[in-house]
C-alpha positions in Angstrom: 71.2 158.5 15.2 68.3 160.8 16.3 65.0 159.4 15.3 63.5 162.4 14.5 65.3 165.9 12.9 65.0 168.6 15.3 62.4 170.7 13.6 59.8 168.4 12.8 56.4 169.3 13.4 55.0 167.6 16.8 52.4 165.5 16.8 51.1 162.5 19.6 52.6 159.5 17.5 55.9 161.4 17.4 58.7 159.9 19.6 61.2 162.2 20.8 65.0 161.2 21.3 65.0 163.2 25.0 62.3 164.1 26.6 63.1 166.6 29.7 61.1 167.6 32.7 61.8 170.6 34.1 63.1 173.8 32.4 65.2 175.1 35.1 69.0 175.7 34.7 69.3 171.6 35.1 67.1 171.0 32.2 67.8 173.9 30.4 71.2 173.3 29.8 70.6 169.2 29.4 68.3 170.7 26.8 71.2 172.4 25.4 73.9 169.7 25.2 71.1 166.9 23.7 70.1 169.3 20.8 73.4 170.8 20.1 74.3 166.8 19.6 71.5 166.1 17.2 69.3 164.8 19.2 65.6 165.6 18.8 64.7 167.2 22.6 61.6 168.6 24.2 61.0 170.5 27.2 58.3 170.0 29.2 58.1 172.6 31.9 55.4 175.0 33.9 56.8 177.6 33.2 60.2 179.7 34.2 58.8 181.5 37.0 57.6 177.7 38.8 61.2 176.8 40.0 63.1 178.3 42.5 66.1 180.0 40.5 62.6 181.2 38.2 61.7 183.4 41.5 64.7 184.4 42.8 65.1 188.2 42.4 69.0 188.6 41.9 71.5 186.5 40.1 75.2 188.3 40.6 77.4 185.1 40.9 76.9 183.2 37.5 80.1 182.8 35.5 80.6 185.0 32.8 77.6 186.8 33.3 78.8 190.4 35.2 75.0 191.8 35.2 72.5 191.5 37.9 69.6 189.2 36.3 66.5 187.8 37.8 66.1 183.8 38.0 63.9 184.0 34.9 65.8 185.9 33.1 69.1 183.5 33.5 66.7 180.8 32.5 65.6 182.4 29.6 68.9 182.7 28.2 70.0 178.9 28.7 66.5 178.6 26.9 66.8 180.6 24.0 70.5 179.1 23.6 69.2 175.5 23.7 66.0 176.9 21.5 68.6 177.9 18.7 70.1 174.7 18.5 66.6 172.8 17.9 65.0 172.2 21.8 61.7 172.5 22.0 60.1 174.0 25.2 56.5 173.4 26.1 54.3 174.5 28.5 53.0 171.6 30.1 52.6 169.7 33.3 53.4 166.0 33.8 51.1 164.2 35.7 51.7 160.7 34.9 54.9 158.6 33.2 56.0 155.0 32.1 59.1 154.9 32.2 60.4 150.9 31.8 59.2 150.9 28.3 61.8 150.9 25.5 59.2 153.6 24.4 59.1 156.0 27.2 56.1 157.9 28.0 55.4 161.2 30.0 51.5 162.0 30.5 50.4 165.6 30.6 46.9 167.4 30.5 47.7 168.1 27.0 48.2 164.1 25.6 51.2 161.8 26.2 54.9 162.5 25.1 57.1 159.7 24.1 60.9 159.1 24.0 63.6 157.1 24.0 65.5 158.4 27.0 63.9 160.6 29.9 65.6 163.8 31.8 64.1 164.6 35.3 65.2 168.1 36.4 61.6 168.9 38.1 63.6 170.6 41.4 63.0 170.2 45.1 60.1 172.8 46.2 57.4 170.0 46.2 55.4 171.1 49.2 51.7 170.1 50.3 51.3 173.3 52.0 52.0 176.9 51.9 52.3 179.9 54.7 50.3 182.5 53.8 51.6 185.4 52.0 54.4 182.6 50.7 53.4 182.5 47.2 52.8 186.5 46.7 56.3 187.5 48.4 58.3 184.6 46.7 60.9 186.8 45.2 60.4 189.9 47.5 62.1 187.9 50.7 60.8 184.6 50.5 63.8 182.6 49.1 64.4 178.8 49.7 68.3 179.2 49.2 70.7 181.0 51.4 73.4 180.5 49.9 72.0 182.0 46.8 70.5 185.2 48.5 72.1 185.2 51.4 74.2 187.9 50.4 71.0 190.6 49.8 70.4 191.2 53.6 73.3 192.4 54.7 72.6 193.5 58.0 69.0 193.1 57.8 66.8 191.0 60.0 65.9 187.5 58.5 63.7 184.5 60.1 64.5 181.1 58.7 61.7 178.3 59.0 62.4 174.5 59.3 64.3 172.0 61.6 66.6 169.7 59.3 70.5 169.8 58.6 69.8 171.8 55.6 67.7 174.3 58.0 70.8 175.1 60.3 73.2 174.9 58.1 71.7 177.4 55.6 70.8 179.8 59.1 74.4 180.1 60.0 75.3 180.6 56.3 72.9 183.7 55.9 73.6 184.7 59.6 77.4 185.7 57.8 75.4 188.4 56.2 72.2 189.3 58.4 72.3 191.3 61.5 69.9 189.1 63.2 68.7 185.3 62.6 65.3 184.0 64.1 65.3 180.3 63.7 61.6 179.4 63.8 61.4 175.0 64.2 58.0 173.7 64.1 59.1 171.2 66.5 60.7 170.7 69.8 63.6 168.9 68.8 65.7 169.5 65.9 65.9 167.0 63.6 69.7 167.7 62.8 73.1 166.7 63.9 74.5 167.1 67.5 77.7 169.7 65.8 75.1 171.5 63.8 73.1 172.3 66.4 75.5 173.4 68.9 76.7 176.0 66.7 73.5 177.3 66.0 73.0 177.7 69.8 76.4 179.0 70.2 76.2 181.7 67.2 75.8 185.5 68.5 73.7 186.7 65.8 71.2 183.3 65.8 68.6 183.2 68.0 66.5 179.7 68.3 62.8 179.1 68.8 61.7 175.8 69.1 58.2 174.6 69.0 57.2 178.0 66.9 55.0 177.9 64.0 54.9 180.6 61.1 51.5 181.0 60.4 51.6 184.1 57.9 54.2 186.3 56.1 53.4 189.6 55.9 54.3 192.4 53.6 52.7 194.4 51.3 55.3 194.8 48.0 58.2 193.1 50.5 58.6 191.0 53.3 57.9 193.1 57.0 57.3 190.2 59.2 56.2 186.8 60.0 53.5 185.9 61.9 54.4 183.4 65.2 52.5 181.0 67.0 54.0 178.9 69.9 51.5 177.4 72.0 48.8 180.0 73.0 51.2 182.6 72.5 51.1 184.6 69.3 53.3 187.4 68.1 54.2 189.7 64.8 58.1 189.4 64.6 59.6 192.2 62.0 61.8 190.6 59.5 63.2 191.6 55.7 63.2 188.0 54.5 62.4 184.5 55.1 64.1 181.4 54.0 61.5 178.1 54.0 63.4 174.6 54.6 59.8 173.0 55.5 59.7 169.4 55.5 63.2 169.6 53.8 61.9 170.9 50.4 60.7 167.7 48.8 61.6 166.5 45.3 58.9 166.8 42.9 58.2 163.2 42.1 54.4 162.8 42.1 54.3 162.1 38.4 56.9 159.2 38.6 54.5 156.9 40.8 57.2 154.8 42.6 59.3 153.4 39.4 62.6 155.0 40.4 65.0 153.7 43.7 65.1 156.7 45.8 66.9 157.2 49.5 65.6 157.6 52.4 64.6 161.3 52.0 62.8 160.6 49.0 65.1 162.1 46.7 66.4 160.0 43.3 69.3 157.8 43.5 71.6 158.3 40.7 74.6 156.5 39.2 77.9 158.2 38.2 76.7 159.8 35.2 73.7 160.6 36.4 71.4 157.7 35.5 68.7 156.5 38.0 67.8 152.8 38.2 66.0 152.7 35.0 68.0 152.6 31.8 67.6 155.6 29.9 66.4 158.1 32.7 68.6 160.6 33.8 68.0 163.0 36.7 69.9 166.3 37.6 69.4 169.5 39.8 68.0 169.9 43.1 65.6 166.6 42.4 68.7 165.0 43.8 68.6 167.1 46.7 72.3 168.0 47.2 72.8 170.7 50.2 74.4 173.1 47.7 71.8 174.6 45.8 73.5 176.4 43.0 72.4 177.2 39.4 75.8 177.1 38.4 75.7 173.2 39.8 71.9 172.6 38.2 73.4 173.5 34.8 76.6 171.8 35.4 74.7 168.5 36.6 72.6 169.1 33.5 75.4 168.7 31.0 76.7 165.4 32.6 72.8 164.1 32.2 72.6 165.2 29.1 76.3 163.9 27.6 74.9 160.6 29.4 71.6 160.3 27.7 73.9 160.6 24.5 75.8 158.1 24.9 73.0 155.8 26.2 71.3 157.1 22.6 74.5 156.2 20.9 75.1 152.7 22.1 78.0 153.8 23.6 79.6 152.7 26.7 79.2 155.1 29.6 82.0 156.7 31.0 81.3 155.6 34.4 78.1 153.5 36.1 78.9 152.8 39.6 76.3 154.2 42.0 77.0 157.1 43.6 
Protein backbone atom coordinates (compact mmCIF):
# COMPACT_ATOMS: atom_id res chain seq x y z
CA UNK A 1 0.00 0.00 0.00
CA UNK A 2 1.29 3.59 -0.61
CA UNK A 3 3.66 4.67 2.06
CA UNK A 4 2.55 7.98 2.18
CA UNK A 5 -1.31 9.58 1.54
CA UNK A 6 -1.19 11.75 -1.40
CA UNK A 7 -1.53 15.07 0.22
CA UNK A 8 0.97 15.05 2.85
CA UNK A 9 3.06 17.84 3.39
CA UNK A 10 6.71 17.31 1.77
CA UNK A 11 9.45 17.39 3.59
CA UNK A 12 13.45 15.82 2.94
CA UNK A 13 12.79 12.65 5.21
CA UNK A 14 9.71 12.02 3.24
CA UNK A 15 9.79 8.96 0.83
CA UNK A 16 7.66 9.10 -2.05
CA UNK A 17 6.00 5.83 -3.60
CA UNK A 18 6.96 7.23 -7.41
CA UNK A 19 9.17 9.61 -8.00
CA UNK A 20 9.06 10.94 -11.88
CA UNK A 21 11.48 12.84 -13.92
CA UNK A 22 10.23 14.66 -16.50
CA UNK A 23 6.82 16.33 -16.84
CA UNK A 24 6.20 15.85 -20.39
CA UNK A 25 3.20 13.92 -21.89
CA UNK A 26 5.33 10.63 -20.74
CA UNK A 27 5.58 11.65 -17.25
CA UNK A 28 2.58 13.48 -17.13
CA UNK A 29 0.32 10.83 -17.74
CA UNK A 30 2.62 8.09 -15.69
CA UNK A 31 1.93 10.83 -13.07
CA UNK A 32 -1.59 10.30 -13.74
CA UNK A 33 -2.12 6.54 -13.73
CA UNK A 34 0.41 6.22 -10.21
CA UNK A 35 -1.80 8.88 -8.34
CA UNK A 36 -5.10 7.89 -9.61
CA UNK A 37 -3.89 4.24 -8.09
CA UNK A 38 -3.08 5.59 -4.69
CA UNK A 39 0.18 5.94 -4.88
CA UNK A 40 1.91 8.99 -3.40
CA UNK A 41 3.75 10.60 -6.85
CA UNK A 42 5.95 13.64 -7.44
CA UNK A 43 7.01 15.42 -10.42
CA UNK A 44 10.07 16.62 -10.79
CA UNK A 45 10.39 18.60 -13.98
CA UNK A 46 12.01 22.17 -15.37
CA UNK A 47 9.38 23.25 -16.43
CA UNK A 48 6.60 22.67 -19.41
CA UNK A 49 8.10 24.81 -21.78
CA UNK A 50 11.89 22.61 -21.41
CA UNK A 51 10.68 19.61 -23.50
CA UNK A 52 10.01 19.42 -26.92
CA UNK A 53 6.02 18.90 -27.14
CA UNK A 54 6.44 22.14 -24.32
CA UNK A 55 7.69 24.31 -27.46
CA UNK A 56 5.99 23.06 -30.14
CA UNK A 57 3.45 25.80 -31.38
CA UNK A 58 0.50 23.55 -32.69
CA UNK A 59 -1.04 20.46 -31.46
CA UNK A 60 -4.14 19.44 -33.97
CA UNK A 61 -3.67 15.53 -33.96
CA UNK A 62 -4.35 14.53 -30.24
CA UNK A 63 -7.26 12.22 -29.72
CA UNK A 64 -10.25 13.68 -28.43
CA UNK A 65 -9.00 17.00 -28.32
CA UNK A 66 -10.60 18.85 -31.74
CA UNK A 67 -8.79 22.43 -30.73
CA UNK A 68 -5.50 23.65 -31.92
CA UNK A 69 -3.33 23.86 -28.57
CA UNK A 70 0.27 24.69 -28.02
CA UNK A 71 2.67 21.89 -26.49
CA UNK A 72 2.34 23.62 -23.10
CA UNK A 73 -0.87 23.82 -23.10
CA UNK A 74 -1.62 19.90 -23.84
CA UNK A 75 0.81 19.41 -20.98
CA UNK A 76 -0.92 21.44 -18.74
CA UNK A 77 -3.93 19.61 -18.97
CA UNK A 78 -2.40 15.91 -18.49
CA UNK A 79 -0.98 18.06 -15.39
CA UNK A 80 -3.78 19.49 -13.92
CA UNK A 81 -5.61 15.93 -14.51
CA UNK A 82 -2.90 14.08 -12.65
CA UNK A 83 -2.75 17.23 -10.06
CA UNK A 84 -6.49 16.40 -9.15
CA UNK A 85 -5.88 13.06 -8.39
CA UNK A 86 -2.96 13.83 -5.84
CA UNK A 87 0.49 14.27 -8.16
CA UNK A 88 2.68 16.63 -7.13
CA UNK A 89 4.64 18.70 -9.71
CA UNK A 90 7.79 20.50 -8.80
CA UNK A 91 10.01 22.69 -10.34
CA UNK A 92 13.21 21.24 -10.08
CA UNK A 93 16.27 19.88 -11.76
CA UNK A 94 17.92 16.50 -11.15
CA UNK A 95 21.42 16.54 -11.09
CA UNK A 96 22.41 13.56 -9.35
CA UNK A 97 20.46 9.94 -8.43
CA UNK A 98 21.03 6.51 -6.61
CA UNK A 99 19.12 4.46 -7.98
CA UNK A 100 20.13 0.52 -6.64
CA UNK A 101 18.98 1.42 -3.26
CA UNK A 102 15.76 -0.07 -1.96
CA UNK A 103 15.47 3.63 -1.02
CA UNK A 104 15.83 5.46 -4.13
CA UNK A 105 17.24 8.82 -4.34
CA UNK A 106 17.04 11.75 -6.94
CA UNK A 107 19.46 14.83 -6.16
CA UNK A 108 18.31 18.29 -7.12
CA UNK A 109 19.62 21.85 -6.31
CA UNK A 110 16.82 22.08 -4.01
CA UNK A 111 17.81 18.68 -1.51
CA UNK A 112 17.34 15.04 -2.33
CA UNK A 113 13.98 13.21 -3.17
CA UNK A 114 13.51 9.67 -2.18
CA UNK A 115 11.25 6.82 -3.40
CA UNK A 116 10.55 3.48 -3.75
CA UNK A 117 10.26 3.26 -7.50
CA UNK A 118 11.79 5.83 -10.08
CA UNK A 119 10.01 7.10 -13.62
CA UNK A 120 12.50 8.59 -16.19
CA UNK A 121 10.65 10.51 -18.88
CA UNK A 122 13.47 13.32 -19.12
CA UNK A 123 13.08 13.30 -23.31
CA UNK A 124 15.71 13.26 -26.04
CA UNK A 125 16.87 17.06 -26.72
CA UNK A 126 20.01 16.62 -24.61
CA UNK A 127 22.48 18.60 -26.71
CA UNK A 128 26.03 20.17 -25.74
CA UNK A 129 25.55 22.84 -28.18
CA UNK A 130 23.13 25.16 -29.80
CA UNK A 131 23.01 27.17 -33.37
CA UNK A 132 22.40 30.45 -32.76
CA UNK A 133 19.08 31.98 -32.93
CA UNK A 134 17.97 28.04 -31.91
CA UNK A 135 16.71 28.73 -28.50
CA UNK A 136 14.80 32.16 -29.39
CA UNK A 137 12.89 30.65 -32.55
CA UNK A 138 12.16 27.24 -30.92
CA UNK A 139 8.52 27.25 -31.54
CA UNK A 140 8.46 29.89 -34.36
CA UNK A 141 10.17 27.17 -37.01
CA UNK A 142 12.66 25.47 -35.02
CA UNK A 143 10.95 22.07 -34.36
CA UNK A 144 12.90 18.70 -33.69
CA UNK A 145 9.81 16.52 -34.96
CA UNK A 146 8.53 16.32 -38.47
CA UNK A 147 6.19 14.23 -38.08
CA UNK A 148 4.65 16.43 -35.55
CA UNK A 149 4.91 19.73 -37.58
CA UNK A 150 5.42 18.60 -40.60
CA UNK A 151 2.16 19.41 -41.61
CA UNK A 152 2.44 23.55 -40.89
CA UNK A 153 4.62 24.23 -44.02
CA UNK A 154 2.70 23.25 -46.51
CA UNK A 155 4.48 24.44 -49.40
CA UNK A 156 6.90 26.44 -47.67
CA UNK A 157 10.65 26.24 -47.82
CA UNK A 158 12.18 24.11 -44.85
CA UNK A 159 16.06 23.18 -44.19
CA UNK A 160 16.56 20.10 -42.04
CA UNK A 161 20.00 19.83 -40.14
CA UNK A 162 21.68 16.36 -39.23
CA UNK A 163 23.03 13.14 -41.02
CA UNK A 164 21.43 10.06 -39.11
CA UNK A 165 18.47 7.59 -40.16
CA UNK A 166 16.27 9.66 -38.14
CA UNK A 167 17.62 12.87 -40.23
CA UNK A 168 16.43 11.42 -43.69
CA UNK A 169 13.83 9.81 -42.71
CA UNK A 170 12.10 12.81 -41.05
CA UNK A 171 13.32 15.01 -44.44
CA UNK A 172 11.33 12.97 -46.75
CA UNK A 173 8.44 12.88 -44.24
CA UNK A 174 8.23 16.81 -44.12
CA UNK A 175 9.25 17.05 -47.90
CA UNK A 176 5.26 15.46 -48.28
CA UNK A 177 4.25 18.82 -47.21
CA UNK A 178 7.10 21.49 -48.01
CA UNK A 179 7.68 22.84 -51.45
CA UNK A 180 11.35 22.64 -50.98
CA UNK A 181 13.78 20.46 -48.59
CA UNK A 182 17.55 21.64 -47.95
CA UNK A 183 19.17 18.85 -46.27
CA UNK A 184 22.13 20.48 -44.54
CA UNK A 185 24.76 17.26 -43.18
CA UNK A 186 27.60 18.42 -41.19
CA UNK A 187 29.56 15.74 -42.62
CA UNK A 188 30.57 14.22 -45.90
CA UNK A 189 29.08 11.01 -45.56
CA UNK A 190 25.82 10.22 -44.24
CA UNK A 191 25.64 8.27 -41.44
CA UNK A 192 22.41 6.32 -42.59
CA UNK A 193 21.31 3.37 -44.50
CA UNK A 194 22.16 2.71 -48.20
CA UNK A 195 17.82 2.67 -49.05
CA UNK A 196 17.45 5.77 -47.06
CA UNK A 197 19.80 7.65 -48.70
CA UNK A 198 19.02 6.85 -52.17
CA UNK A 199 15.69 8.10 -51.71
CA UNK A 200 16.71 11.23 -50.41
CA UNK A 201 18.96 11.70 -53.49
CA UNK A 202 16.20 10.46 -55.71
CA UNK A 203 13.29 12.77 -54.19
CA UNK A 204 12.31 15.94 -56.46
CA UNK A 205 11.54 18.30 -53.79
CA UNK A 206 14.93 17.30 -51.56
CA UNK A 207 17.92 18.79 -52.26
CA UNK A 208 21.26 17.46 -50.42
CA UNK A 209 24.29 19.31 -49.08
CA UNK A 210 26.87 17.49 -47.58
CA UNK A 211 29.75 18.85 -45.64
CA UNK A 212 27.44 22.15 -44.80
CA UNK A 213 27.36 23.60 -41.44
CA UNK A 214 24.39 25.87 -40.03
CA UNK A 215 25.97 28.34 -38.21
CA UNK A 216 22.96 30.77 -37.35
CA UNK A 217 19.14 30.86 -37.72
CA UNK A 218 17.80 33.87 -38.42
CA UNK A 219 14.48 35.55 -37.96
CA UNK A 220 13.24 38.10 -36.13
CA UNK A 221 9.55 36.85 -34.63
CA UNK A 222 9.86 33.63 -37.21
CA UNK A 223 12.23 31.67 -38.91
CA UNK A 224 13.66 33.60 -42.47
CA UNK A 225 16.82 31.73 -43.01
CA UNK A 226 19.69 29.76 -41.99
CA UNK A 227 22.97 30.76 -42.09
CA UNK A 228 25.54 28.14 -44.23
CA UNK A 229 29.03 27.45 -44.05
CA UNK A 230 30.70 24.75 -46.37
CA UNK A 231 34.28 25.11 -46.52
CA UNK A 232 35.20 28.87 -47.25
CA UNK A 233 32.03 29.35 -48.76
CA UNK A 234 29.28 31.01 -46.80
CA UNK A 235 25.76 31.87 -47.77
CA UNK A 236 22.18 33.13 -46.28
CA UNK A 237 19.63 30.37 -47.52
CA UNK A 238 15.78 31.62 -47.05
CA UNK A 239 13.78 29.06 -45.20
CA UNK A 240 10.27 29.12 -43.05
CA UNK A 241 11.50 26.36 -40.67
CA UNK A 242 14.15 24.23 -39.48
CA UNK A 243 14.07 20.79 -38.13
CA UNK A 244 17.51 19.96 -35.85
CA UNK A 245 18.38 16.06 -35.73
CA UNK A 246 22.12 17.06 -34.46
CA UNK A 247 23.98 14.36 -33.11
CA UNK A 248 20.68 12.31 -33.21
CA UNK A 249 18.94 14.25 -30.27
CA UNK A 250 20.52 12.62 -27.21
CA UNK A 251 18.69 11.28 -24.27
CA UNK A 252 18.94 13.34 -21.29
CA UNK A 253 20.84 10.99 -18.92
CA UNK A 254 23.49 13.16 -17.25
CA UNK A 255 21.87 12.82 -13.86
CA UNK A 256 21.87 8.91 -13.94
CA UNK A 257 25.81 8.66 -14.01
CA UNK A 258 26.15 5.24 -15.78
CA UNK A 259 23.75 2.93 -13.45
CA UNK A 260 21.33 1.98 -16.21
CA UNK A 261 22.24 -0.62 -19.43
CA UNK A 262 21.77 1.55 -22.40
CA UNK A 263 22.36 0.64 -26.37
CA UNK A 264 24.66 1.65 -28.44
CA UNK A 265 23.12 5.11 -29.05
CA UNK A 266 22.96 5.86 -25.58
CA UNK A 267 19.46 5.55 -25.18
CA UNK A 268 17.76 3.26 -22.05
CA UNK A 269 17.14 -0.30 -22.57
CA UNK A 270 13.87 -1.31 -21.37
CA UNK A 271 12.04 -4.50 -20.70
CA UNK A 272 8.48 -5.35 -21.81
CA UNK A 273 6.75 -3.18 -19.36
CA UNK A 274 8.93 -0.64 -19.45
CA UNK A 275 11.46 -1.42 -16.77
CA UNK A 276 15.25 -0.66 -17.24
CA UNK A 277 17.87 -2.95 -15.61
CA UNK A 278 17.36 -1.79 -12.26
CA UNK A 279 14.30 -3.05 -10.37
CA UNK A 280 11.93 -0.40 -9.72
CA UNK A 281 12.99 2.23 -12.51
CA UNK A 282 10.87 2.64 -15.30
CA UNK A 283 11.60 4.76 -18.35
CA UNK A 284 9.10 6.07 -21.12
CA UNK A 285 9.02 8.76 -23.91
CA UNK A 286 11.50 9.83 -26.27
CA UNK A 287 14.36 8.89 -23.46
CA UNK A 288 13.97 5.61 -25.26
CA UNK A 289 14.59 7.17 -28.49
CA UNK A 290 11.92 5.50 -30.70
CA UNK A 291 11.88 7.07 -34.45
CA UNK A 292 8.23 8.00 -33.88
CA UNK A 293 8.08 10.87 -31.79
CA UNK A 294 4.47 11.35 -30.83
CA UNK A 295 2.79 12.73 -27.69
CA UNK A 296 0.05 10.47 -28.20
CA UNK A 297 2.96 7.51 -27.87
CA UNK A 298 4.84 9.59 -24.78
CA UNK A 299 1.52 9.43 -22.90
CA UNK A 300 0.64 6.04 -24.01
CA UNK A 301 4.32 4.68 -23.02
CA UNK A 302 3.61 6.62 -19.87
CA UNK A 303 0.66 4.63 -18.71
CA UNK A 304 2.38 1.22 -19.35
CA UNK A 305 5.41 2.73 -16.94
CA UNK A 306 3.26 3.80 -14.64
CA UNK A 307 0.71 0.48 -14.41
CA UNK A 308 4.31 -1.17 -14.13
CA UNK A 309 5.64 0.69 -11.24
CA UNK A 310 2.27 -0.45 -9.69
CA UNK A 311 2.56 -3.62 -9.82
CA UNK A 312 6.26 -3.55 -8.95
CA UNK A 313 4.74 -1.35 -5.65
CA UNK A 314 2.21 -4.05 -5.23
CA UNK A 315 4.33 -7.16 -5.18
CA UNK A 316 2.60 -8.21 -7.97
CA UNK A 317 3.87 -10.17 -10.78
CA UNK A 318 4.44 -8.26 -13.94
CA UNK A 319 2.60 -8.87 -16.90
CA UNK A 320 5.45 -9.35 -18.99
CA UNK A 321 9.59 -8.93 -18.31
CA UNK A 322 11.40 -10.16 -21.35
CA UNK A 323 13.73 -7.49 -22.81
CA UNK A 324 12.60 -5.76 -25.56
Amino acid sequence: MPTNPPNANTDEDRVWDVAIVGGGPAGATAALYTARAGWSTVVLDKGIAAGALGMTSKITNYPAVAETLTGAELVERIRTQATGFGASFVSARVTAATLSDSAKTLFTTDGPTSSRAVLIATGSMGRTQSIPGEERLTGRGVSYCATCDGFFFQEKDVAVVGNSDETLEEALHVARFARRVVLFSPTTKLRATEDLIKQVQDHERVELRPSSHVREIVGEDHVEAVVVESGERKETVPVDGVFIYLQGGHPILDFVGGQLETTDDGCLRVDGVFQTSIDGVFAAGDVLCKHIKQAVIAASEGAQAAIAADRYLSDRPSLKADWA
